[in-house]
BATI-992432 format. One record per residue: residue number from 1; residue in three letters; chain; x, y, z of N, C-alpha, C in turn. Coordinates in steps of 0.05 Angstrom, whole numbers. Example, Ala and Ser with C-alpha at 12.3 -4.5 7.8 and 13.67 -1.06 7.14 Angstrom:
(atom 1, 'ALA', 'A', (264, -114, 156), (246, -90, 156), (264, -66, 156))
(atom 2, 'SER', 'A', (257, -45, 142), (273, -21, 143), (258, 1, 157))
END
This chain:
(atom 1, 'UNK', 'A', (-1812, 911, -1070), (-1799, 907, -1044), (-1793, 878, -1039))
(atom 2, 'UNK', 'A', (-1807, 863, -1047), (-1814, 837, -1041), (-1786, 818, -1061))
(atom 3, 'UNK', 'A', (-1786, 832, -1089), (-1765, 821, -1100), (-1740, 832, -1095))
(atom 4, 'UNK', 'A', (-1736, 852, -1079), (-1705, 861, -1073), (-1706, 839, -1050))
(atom 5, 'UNK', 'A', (-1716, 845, -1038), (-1711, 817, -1011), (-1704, 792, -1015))
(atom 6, 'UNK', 'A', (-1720, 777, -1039), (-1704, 753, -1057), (-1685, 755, -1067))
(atom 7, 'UNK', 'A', (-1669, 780, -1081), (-1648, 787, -1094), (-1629, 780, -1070))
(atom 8, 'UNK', 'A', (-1636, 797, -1041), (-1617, 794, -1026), (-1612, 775, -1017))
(atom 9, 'UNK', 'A', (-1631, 757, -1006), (-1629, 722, -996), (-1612, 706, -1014))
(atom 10, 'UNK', 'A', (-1608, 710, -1040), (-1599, 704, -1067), (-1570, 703, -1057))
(atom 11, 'UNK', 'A', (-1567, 724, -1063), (-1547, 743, -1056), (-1522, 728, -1030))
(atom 12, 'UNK', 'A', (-1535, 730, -1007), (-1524, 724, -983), (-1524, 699, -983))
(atom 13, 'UNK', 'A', (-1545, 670, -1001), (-1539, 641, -998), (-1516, 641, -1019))
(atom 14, 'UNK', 'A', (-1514, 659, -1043), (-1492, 657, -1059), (-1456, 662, -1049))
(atom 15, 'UNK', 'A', (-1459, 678, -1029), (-1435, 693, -1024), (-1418, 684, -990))
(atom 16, 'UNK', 'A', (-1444, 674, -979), (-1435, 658, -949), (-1450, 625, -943))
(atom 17, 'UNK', 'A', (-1472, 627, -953), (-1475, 596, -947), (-1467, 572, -965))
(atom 18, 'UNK', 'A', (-1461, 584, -990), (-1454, 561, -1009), (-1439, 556, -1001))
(atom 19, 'UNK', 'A', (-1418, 573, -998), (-1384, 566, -993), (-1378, 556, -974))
(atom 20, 'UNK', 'A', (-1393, 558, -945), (-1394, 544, -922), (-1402, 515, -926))
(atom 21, 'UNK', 'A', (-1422, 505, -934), (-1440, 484, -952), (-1410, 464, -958))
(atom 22, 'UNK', 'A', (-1402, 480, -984), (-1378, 458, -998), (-1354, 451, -969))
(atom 23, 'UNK', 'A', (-1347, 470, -958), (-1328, 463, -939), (-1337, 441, -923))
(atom 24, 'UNK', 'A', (-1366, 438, -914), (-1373, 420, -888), (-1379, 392, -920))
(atom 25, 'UNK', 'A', (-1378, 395, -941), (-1391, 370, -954), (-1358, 362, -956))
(atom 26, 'UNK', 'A', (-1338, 367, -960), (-1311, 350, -963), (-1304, 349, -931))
(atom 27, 'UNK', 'A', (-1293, 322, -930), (-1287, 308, -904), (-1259, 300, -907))
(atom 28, 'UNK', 'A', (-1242, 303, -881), (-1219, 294, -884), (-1213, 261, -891))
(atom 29, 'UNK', 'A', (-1185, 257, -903), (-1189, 231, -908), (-1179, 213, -889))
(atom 30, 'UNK', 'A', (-1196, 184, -889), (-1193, 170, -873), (-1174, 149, -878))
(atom 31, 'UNK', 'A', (-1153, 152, -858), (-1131, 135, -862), (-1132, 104, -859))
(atom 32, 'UNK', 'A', (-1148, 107, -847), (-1149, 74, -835), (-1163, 52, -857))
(atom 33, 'UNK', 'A', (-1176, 72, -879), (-1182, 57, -903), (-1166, 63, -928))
(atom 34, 'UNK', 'A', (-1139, 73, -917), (-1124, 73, -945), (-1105, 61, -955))
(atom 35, 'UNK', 'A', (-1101, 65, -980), (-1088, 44, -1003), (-1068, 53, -1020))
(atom 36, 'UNK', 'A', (-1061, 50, -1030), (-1041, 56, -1049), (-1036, 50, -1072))
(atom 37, 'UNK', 'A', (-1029, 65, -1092), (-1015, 61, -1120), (-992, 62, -1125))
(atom 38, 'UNK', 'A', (-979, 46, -1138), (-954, 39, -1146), (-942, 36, -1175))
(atom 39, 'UNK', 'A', (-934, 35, -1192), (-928, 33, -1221), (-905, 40, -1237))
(atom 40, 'UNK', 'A', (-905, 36, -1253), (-874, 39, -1269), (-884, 62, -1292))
(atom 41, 'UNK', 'A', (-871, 68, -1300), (-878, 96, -1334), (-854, 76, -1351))
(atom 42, 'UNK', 'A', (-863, 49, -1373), (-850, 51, -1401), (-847, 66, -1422))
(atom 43, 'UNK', 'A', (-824, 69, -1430), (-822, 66, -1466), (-819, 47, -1486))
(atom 44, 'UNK', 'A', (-827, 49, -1509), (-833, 37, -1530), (-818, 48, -1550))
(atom 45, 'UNK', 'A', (-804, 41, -1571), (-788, 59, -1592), (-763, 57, -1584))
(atom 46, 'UNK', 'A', (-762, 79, -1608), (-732, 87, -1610), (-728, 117, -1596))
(atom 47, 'UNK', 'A', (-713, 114, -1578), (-707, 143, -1563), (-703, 166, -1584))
(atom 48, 'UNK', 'A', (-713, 194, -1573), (-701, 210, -1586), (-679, 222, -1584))
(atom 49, 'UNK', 'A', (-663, 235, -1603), (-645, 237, -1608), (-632, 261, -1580))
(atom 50, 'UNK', 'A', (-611, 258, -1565), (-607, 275, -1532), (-608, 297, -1556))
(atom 51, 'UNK', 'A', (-617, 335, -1546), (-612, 354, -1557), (-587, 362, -1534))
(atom 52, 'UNK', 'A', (-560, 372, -1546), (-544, 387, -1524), (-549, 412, -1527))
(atom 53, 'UNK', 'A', (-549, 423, -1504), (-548, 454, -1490), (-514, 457, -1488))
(atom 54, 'UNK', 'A', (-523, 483, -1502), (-495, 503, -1505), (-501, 527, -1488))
(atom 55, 'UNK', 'A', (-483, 533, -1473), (-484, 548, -1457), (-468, 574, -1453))
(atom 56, 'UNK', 'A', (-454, 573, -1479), (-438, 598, -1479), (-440, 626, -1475))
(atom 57, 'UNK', 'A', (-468, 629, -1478), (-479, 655, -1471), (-473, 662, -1443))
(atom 58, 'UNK', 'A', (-475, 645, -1425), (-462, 663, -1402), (-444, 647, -1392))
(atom 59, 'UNK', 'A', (-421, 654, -1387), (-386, 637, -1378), (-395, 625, -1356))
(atom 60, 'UNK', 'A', (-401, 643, -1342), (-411, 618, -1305), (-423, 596, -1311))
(atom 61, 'UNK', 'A', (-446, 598, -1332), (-457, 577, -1340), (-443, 550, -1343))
(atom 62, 'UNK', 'A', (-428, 557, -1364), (-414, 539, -1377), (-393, 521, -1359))
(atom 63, 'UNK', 'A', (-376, 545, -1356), (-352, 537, -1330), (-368, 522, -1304))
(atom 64, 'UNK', 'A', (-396, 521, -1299), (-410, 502, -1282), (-410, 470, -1278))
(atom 65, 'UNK', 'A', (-404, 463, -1314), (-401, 434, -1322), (-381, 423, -1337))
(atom 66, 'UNK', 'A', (-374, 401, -1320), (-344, 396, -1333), (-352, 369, -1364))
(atom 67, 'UNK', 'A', (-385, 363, -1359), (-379, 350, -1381), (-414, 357, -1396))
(atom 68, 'UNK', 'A', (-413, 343, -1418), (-435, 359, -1437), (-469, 350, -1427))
(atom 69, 'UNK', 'A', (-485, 368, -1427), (-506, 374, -1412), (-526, 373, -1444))
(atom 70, 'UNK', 'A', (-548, 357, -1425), (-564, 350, -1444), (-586, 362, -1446))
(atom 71, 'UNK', 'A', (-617, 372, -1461), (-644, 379, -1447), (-656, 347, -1436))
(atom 72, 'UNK', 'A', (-669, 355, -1422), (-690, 341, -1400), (-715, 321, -1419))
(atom 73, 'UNK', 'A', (-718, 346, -1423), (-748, 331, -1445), (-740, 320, -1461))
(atom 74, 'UNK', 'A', (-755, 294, -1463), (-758, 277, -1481), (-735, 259, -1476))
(atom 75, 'UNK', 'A', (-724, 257, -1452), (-707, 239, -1439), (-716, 209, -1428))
(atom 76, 'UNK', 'A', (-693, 186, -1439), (-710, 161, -1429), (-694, 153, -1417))
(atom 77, 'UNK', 'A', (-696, 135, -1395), (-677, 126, -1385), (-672, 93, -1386))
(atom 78, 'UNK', 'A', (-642, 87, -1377), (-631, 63, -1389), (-644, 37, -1385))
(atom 79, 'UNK', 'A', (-663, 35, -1374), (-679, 19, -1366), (-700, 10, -1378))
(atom 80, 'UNK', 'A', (-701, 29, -1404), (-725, 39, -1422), (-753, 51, -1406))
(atom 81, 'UNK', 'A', (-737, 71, -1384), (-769, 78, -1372), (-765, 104, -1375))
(atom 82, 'UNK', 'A', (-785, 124, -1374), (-784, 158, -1372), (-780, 169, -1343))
(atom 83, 'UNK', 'A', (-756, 189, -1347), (-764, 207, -1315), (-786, 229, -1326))
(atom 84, 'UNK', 'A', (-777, 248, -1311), (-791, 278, -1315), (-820, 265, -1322))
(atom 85, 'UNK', 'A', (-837, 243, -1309), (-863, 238, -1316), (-892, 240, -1289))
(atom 86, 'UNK', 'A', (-903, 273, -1288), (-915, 271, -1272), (-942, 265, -1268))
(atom 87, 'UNK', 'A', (-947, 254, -1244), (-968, 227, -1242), (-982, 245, -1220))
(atom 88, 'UNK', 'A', (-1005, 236, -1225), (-1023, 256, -1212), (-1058, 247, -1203))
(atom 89, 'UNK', 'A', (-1066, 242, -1183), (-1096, 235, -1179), (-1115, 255, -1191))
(atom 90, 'UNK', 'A', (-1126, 251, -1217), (-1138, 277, -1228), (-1172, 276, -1222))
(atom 91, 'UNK', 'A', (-1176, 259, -1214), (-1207, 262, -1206), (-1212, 237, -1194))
(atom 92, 'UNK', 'A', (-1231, 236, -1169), (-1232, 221, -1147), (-1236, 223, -1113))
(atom 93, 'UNK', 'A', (-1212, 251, -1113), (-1206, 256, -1089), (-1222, 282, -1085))
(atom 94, 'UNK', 'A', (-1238, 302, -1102), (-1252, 323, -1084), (-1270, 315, -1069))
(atom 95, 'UNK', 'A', (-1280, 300, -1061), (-1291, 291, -1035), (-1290, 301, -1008))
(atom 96, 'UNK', 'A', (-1259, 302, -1013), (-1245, 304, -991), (-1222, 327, -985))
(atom 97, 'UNK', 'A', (-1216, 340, -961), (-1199, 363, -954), (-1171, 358, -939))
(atom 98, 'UNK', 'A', (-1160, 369, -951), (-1124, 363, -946), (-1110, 394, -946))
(atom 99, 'UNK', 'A', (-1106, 392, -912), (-1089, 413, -904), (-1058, 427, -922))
(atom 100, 'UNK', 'A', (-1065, 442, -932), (-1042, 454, -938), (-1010, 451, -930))
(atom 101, 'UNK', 'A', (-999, 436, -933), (-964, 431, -921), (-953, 465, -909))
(atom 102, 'UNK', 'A', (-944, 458, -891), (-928, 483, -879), (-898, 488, -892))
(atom 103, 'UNK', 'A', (-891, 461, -900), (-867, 460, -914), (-860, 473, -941))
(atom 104, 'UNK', 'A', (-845, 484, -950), (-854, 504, -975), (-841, 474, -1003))
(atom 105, 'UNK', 'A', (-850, 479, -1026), (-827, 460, -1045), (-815, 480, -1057))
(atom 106, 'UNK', 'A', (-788, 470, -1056), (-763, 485, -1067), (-752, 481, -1094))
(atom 107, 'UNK', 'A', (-752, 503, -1106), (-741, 496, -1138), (-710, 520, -1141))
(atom 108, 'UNK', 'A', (-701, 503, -1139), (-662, 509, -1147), (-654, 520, -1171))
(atom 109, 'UNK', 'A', (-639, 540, -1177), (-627, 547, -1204), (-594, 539, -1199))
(atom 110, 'UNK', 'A', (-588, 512, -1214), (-564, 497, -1202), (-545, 496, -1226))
(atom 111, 'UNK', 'A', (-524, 507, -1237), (-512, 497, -1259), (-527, 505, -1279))
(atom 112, 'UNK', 'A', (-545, 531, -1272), (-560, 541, -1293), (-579, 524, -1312))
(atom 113, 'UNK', 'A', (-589, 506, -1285), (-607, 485, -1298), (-634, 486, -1277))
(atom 114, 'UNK', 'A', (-657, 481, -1275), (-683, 484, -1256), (-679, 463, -1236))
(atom 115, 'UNK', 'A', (-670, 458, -1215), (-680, 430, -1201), (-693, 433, -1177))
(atom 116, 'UNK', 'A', (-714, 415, -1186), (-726, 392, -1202), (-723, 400, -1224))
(atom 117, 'UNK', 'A', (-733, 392, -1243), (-734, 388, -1278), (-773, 396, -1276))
(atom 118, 'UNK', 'A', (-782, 378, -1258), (-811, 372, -1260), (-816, 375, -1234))
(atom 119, 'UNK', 'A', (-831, 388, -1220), (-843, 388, -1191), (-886, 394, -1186))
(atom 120, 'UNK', 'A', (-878, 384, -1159), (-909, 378, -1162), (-911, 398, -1128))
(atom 121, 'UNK', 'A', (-938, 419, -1133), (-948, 431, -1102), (-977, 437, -1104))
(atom 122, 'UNK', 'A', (-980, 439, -1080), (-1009, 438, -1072), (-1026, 468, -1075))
(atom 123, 'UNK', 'A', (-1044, 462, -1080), (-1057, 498, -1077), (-1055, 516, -1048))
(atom 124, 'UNK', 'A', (-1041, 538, -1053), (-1039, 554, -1026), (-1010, 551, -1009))
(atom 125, 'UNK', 'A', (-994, 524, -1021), (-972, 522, -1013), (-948, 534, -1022))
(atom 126, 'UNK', 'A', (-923, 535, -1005), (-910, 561, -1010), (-890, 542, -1034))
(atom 127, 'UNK', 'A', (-876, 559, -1060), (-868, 557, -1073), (-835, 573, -1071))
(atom 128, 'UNK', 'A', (-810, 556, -1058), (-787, 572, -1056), (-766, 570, -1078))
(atom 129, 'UNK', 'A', (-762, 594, -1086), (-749, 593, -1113), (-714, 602, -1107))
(atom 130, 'UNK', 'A', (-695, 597, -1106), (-669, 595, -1087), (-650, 595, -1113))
(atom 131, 'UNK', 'A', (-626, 607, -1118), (-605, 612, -1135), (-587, 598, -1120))
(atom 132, 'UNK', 'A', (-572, 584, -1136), (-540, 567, -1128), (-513, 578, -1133))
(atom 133, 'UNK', 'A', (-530, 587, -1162), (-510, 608, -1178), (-505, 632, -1175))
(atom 134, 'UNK', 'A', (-473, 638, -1188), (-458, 659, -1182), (-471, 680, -1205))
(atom 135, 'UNK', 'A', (-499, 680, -1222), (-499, 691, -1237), (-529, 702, -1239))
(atom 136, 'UNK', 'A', (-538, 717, -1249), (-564, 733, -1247), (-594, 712, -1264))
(atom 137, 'UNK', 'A', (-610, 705, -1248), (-632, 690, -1269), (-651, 704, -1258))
(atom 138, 'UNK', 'A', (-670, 699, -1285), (-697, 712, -1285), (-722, 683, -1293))
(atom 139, 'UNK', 'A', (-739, 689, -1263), (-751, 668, -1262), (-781, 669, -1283))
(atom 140, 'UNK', 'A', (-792, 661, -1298), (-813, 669, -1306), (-838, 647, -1316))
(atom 141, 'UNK', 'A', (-857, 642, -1296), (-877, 620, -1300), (-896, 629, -1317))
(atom 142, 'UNK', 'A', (-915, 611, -1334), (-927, 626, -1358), (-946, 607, -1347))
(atom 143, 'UNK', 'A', (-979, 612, -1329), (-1003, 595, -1332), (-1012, 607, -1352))
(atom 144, 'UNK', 'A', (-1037, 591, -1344), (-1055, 601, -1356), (-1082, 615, -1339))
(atom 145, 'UNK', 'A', (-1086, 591, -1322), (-1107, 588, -1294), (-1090, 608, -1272))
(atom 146, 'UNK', 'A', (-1072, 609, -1271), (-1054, 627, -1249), (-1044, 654, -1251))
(atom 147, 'UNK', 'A', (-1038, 668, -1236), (-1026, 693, -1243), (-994, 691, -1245))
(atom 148, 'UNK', 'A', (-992, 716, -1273), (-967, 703, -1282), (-951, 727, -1281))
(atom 149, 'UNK', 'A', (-927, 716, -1272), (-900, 739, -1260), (-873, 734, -1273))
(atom 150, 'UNK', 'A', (-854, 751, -1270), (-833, 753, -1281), (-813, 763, -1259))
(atom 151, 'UNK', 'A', (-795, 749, -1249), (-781, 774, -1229), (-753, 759, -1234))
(atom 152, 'UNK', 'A', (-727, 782, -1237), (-696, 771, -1228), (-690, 764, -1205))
(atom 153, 'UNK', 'A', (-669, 748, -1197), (-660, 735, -1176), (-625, 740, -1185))
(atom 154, 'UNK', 'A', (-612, 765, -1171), (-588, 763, -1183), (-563, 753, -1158))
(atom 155, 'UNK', 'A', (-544, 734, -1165), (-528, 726, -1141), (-526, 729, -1115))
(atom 156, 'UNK', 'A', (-537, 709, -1086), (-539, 707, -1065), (-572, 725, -1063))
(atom 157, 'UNK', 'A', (-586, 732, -1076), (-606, 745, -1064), (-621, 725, -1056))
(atom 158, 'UNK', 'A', (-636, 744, -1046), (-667, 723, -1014), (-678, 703, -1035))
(atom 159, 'UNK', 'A', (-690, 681, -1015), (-709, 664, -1042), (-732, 682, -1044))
(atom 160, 'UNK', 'A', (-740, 672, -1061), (-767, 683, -1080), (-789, 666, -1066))
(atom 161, 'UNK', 'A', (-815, 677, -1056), (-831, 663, -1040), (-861, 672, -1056))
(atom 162, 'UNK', 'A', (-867, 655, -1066), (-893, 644, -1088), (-917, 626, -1070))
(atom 163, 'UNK', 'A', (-943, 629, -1084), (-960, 609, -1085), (-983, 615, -1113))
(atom 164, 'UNK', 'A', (-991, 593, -1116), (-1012, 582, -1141), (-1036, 579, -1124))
(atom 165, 'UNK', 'A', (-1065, 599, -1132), (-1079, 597, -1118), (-1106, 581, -1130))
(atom 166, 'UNK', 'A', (-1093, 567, -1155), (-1113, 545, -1169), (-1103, 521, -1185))
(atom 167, 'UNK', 'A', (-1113, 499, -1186), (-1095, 475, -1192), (-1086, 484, -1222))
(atom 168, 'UNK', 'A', (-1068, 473, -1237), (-1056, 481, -1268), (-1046, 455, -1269))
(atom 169, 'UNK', 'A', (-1050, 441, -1287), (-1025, 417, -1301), (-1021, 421, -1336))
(atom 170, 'UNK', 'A', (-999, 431, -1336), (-971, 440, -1320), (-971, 467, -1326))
(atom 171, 'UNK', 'A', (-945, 488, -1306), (-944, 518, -1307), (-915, 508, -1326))
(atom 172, 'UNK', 'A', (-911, 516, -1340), (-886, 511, -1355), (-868, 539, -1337))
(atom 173, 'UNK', 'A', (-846, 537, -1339), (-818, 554, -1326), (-803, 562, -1340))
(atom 174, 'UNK', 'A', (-798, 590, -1352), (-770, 589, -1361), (-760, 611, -1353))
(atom 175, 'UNK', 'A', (-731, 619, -1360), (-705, 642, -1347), (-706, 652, -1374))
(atom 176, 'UNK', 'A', (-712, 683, -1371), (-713, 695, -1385), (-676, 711, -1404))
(atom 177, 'UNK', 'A', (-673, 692, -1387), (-640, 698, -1377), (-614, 686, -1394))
(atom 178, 'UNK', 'A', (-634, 645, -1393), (-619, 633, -1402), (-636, 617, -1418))
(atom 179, 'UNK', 'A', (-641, 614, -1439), (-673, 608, -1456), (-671, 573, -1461))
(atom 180, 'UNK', 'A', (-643, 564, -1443), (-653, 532, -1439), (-656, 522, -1417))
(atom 181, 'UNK', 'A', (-659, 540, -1406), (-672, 530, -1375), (-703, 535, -1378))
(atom 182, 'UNK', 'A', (-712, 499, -1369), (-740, 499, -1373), (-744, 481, -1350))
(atom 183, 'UNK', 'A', (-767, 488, -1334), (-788, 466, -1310), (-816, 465, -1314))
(atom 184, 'UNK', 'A', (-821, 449, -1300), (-854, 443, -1308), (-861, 443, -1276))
(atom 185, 'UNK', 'A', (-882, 447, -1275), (-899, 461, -1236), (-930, 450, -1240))
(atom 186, 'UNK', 'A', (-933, 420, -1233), (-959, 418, -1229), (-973, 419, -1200))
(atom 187, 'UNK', 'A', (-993, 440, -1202), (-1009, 441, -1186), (-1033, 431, -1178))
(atom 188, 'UNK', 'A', (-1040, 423, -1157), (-1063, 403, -1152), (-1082, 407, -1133))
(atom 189, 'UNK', 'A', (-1092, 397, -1125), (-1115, 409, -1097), (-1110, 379, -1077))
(atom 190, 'UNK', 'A', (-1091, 368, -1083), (-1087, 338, -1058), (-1062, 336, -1066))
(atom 191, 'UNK', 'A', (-1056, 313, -1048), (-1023, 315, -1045), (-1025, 296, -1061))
(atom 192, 'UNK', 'A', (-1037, 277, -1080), (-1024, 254, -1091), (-1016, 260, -1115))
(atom 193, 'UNK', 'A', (-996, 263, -1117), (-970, 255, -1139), (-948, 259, -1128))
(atom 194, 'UNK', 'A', (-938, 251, -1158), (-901, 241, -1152), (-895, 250, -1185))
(atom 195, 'UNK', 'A', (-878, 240, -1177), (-848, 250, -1215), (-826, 230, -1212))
(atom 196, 'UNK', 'A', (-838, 213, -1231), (-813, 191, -1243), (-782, 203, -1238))
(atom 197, 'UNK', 'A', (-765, 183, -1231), (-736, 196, -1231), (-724, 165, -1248))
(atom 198, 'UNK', 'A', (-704, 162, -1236), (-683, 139, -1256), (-692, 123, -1259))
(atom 199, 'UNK', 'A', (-713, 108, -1249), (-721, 83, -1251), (-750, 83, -1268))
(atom 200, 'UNK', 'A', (-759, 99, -1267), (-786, 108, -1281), (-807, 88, -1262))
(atom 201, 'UNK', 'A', (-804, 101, -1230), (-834, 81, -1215), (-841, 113, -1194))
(atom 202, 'UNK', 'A', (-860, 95, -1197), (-877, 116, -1180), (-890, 102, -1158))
(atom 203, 'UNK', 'A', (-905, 116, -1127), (-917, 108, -1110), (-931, 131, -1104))
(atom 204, 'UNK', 'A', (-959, 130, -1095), (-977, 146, -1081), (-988, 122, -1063))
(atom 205, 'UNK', 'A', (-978, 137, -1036), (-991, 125, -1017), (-1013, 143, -1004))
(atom 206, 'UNK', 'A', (-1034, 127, -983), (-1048, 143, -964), (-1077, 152, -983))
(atom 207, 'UNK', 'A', (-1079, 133, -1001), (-1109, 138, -1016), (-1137, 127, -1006))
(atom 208, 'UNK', 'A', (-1157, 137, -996), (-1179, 131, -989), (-1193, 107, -1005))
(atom 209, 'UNK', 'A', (-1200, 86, -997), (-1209, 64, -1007), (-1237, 79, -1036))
(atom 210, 'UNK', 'A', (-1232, 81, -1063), (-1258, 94, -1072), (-1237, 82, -1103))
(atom 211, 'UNK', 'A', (-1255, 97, -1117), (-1246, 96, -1146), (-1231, 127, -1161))
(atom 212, 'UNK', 'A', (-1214, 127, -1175), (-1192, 150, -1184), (-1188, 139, -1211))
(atom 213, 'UNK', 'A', (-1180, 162, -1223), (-1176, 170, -1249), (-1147, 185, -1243))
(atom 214, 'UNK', 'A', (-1136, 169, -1257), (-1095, 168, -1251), (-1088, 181, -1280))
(atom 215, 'UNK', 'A', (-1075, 202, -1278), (-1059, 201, -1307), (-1030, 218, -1297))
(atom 216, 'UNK', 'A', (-1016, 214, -1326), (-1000, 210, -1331), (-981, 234, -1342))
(atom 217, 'UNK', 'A', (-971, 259, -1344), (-970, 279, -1357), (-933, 275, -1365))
(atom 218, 'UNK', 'A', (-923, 273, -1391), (-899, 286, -1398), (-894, 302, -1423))
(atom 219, 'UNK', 'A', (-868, 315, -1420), (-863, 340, -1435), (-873, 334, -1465))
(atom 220, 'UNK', 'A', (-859, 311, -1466), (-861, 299, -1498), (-873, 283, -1509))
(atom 221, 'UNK', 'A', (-886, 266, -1497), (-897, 243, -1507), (-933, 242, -1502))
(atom 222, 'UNK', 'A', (-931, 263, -1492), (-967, 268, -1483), (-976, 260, -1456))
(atom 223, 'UNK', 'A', (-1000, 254, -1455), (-1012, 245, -1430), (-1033, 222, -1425))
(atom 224, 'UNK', 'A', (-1030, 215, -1412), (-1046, 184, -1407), (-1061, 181, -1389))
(atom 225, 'UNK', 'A', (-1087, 171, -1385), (-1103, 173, -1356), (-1111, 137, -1358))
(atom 226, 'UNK', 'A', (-1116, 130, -1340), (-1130, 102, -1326), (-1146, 104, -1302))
(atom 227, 'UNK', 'A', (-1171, 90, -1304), (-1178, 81, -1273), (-1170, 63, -1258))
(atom 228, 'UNK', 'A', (-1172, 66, -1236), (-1159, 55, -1210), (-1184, 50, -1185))
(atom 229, 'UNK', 'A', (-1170, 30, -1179), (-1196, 23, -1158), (-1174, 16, -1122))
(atom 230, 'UNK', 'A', (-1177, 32, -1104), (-1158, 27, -1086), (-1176, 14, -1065))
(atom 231, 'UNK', 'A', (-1163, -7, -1048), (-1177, -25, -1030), (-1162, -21, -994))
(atom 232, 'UNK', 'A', (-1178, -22, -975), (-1162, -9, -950), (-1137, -28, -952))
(atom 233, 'UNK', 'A', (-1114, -17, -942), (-1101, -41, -942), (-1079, -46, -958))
(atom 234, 'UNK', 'A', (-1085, -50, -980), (-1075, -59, -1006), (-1055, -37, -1032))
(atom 235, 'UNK', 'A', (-1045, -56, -1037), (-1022, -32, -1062), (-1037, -42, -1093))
(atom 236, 'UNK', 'A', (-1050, -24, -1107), (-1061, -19, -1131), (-1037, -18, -1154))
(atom 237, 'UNK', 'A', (-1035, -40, -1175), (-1014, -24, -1194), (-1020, -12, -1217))
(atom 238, 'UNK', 'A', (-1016, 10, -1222), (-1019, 23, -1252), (-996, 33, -1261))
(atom 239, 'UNK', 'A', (-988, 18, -1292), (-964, 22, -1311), (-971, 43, -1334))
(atom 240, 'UNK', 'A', (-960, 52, -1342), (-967, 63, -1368), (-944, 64, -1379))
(atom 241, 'UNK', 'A', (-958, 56, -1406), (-927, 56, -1436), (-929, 77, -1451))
(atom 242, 'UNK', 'A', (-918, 103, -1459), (-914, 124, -1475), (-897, 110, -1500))
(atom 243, 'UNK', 'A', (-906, 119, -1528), (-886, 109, -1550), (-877, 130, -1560))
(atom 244, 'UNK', 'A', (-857, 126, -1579), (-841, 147, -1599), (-859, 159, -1621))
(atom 245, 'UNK', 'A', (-858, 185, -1626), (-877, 197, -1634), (-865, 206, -1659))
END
């Protein structure tokens, strides 16, 4: 009798008080001591060679672009810096609790291409998946950590309304439809990151004065982490150089 009663105390601190516990131990974060990161993403080497996408398989496709379309990955830009490079606070910030955005992030099927290329959302936040095109795609995310779906989206239909109910870096994307359309979906449990575009710089603002573990994730060149130390106040810089592989 005596050990079912332990079983159950067990039981009930396992199933309602832990979970209560972790909620009241993360604290919102405090702005008035925060800081920021800032940085550039280099390259090193010799670019790789652009792969072109042929698109003949479906005419709308094609007839979309009047001049020749390249893949994404493993793209540098003229500056010698990387886009498509997502930057991300990977440990540091569970401390602390960050409201879910009401705002959904939107990923476009545009010219029979993903845009973004690379996008970043929060756990629990809404994921809107929206057609441009006059032509039928099939959206299909492959986690691992997430549950994984497959559904068509054929001309003018409703957006597609998603969420990821655990962080993943990265959910890779592809159209079952059109086998070079590719995105990458990192998910996180805080809002800090960003995704390199033309210039290859990045900013995370609004970081709690503490210490972080920053990295670096792209398609091609691998991934990179650094520590970081943010001060109230102040802009922190972290660069990172990816080379030719």
């Amino acid at each position: 009798m005596a050990e079912n009663r332990i079983l159950w105390l067990v039981t009930l601190v396992t199933f309602y008080v832990a979970p209560f516990a972790l909620t009241l131990a993360a604290a919102p974060a405090d702005q008035t001591v925060a800081g920021e990161i800032a940085g550039k993403v280099a390259f090193e080497g010799a670019p790789p060679k652009a792969t072109p996408i042929v698109m003949a398989k479906d005419p709308v496709c094609s007839a979309s672009h009047d001049e020749p379309v390249y893949a994404e990955d493993g793209a540098v830009n003229s500056n010698g810096t990387l886009p498509n490079v997502f930057i991300y606070v990977k440990e540091g910030a569970e401390k602390y609790n960050f409201p879910v955005p009401n705002t959904p992030v939107t990923l476009d099927q545009r010219g029979c291409m993903y845009r973004p290329h690379v996008l970043g959302i929060i756990t629990g936040q809404e994921l809107r998946i929206v057609s441009s095109d006059p032509t039928t795609h099939n959206i299909h995310p492959q986690p691992k950590d997430n549950r994984e779906w497959n559904q068509s989206q054929p001309p003018g239909a409703a957006a597609l309304l998603k969420k990821f109910a655990r962080p993943e870096i990265m959910i890779p994307v592809k159209c079952n439809q059109h086998p070079w359309m590719h995105a990458y979906i990192g998910v996180t449990r805080n809002p800090f990151y960003a995704v390199t575009g033309n210039e290859g710089t990045f900013v995370l603002k609004g970081l709690p004065s503490g210490e972080y573990t920053l990295a670096a994730w792209t398609a091609t060149f691998g991934t990179q982490e650094q520590k970081v130390t943010i001060k109230p106040g102040e802009s922190t810089t972290a660069n990172f150089t990816f080379k030719a592989q």
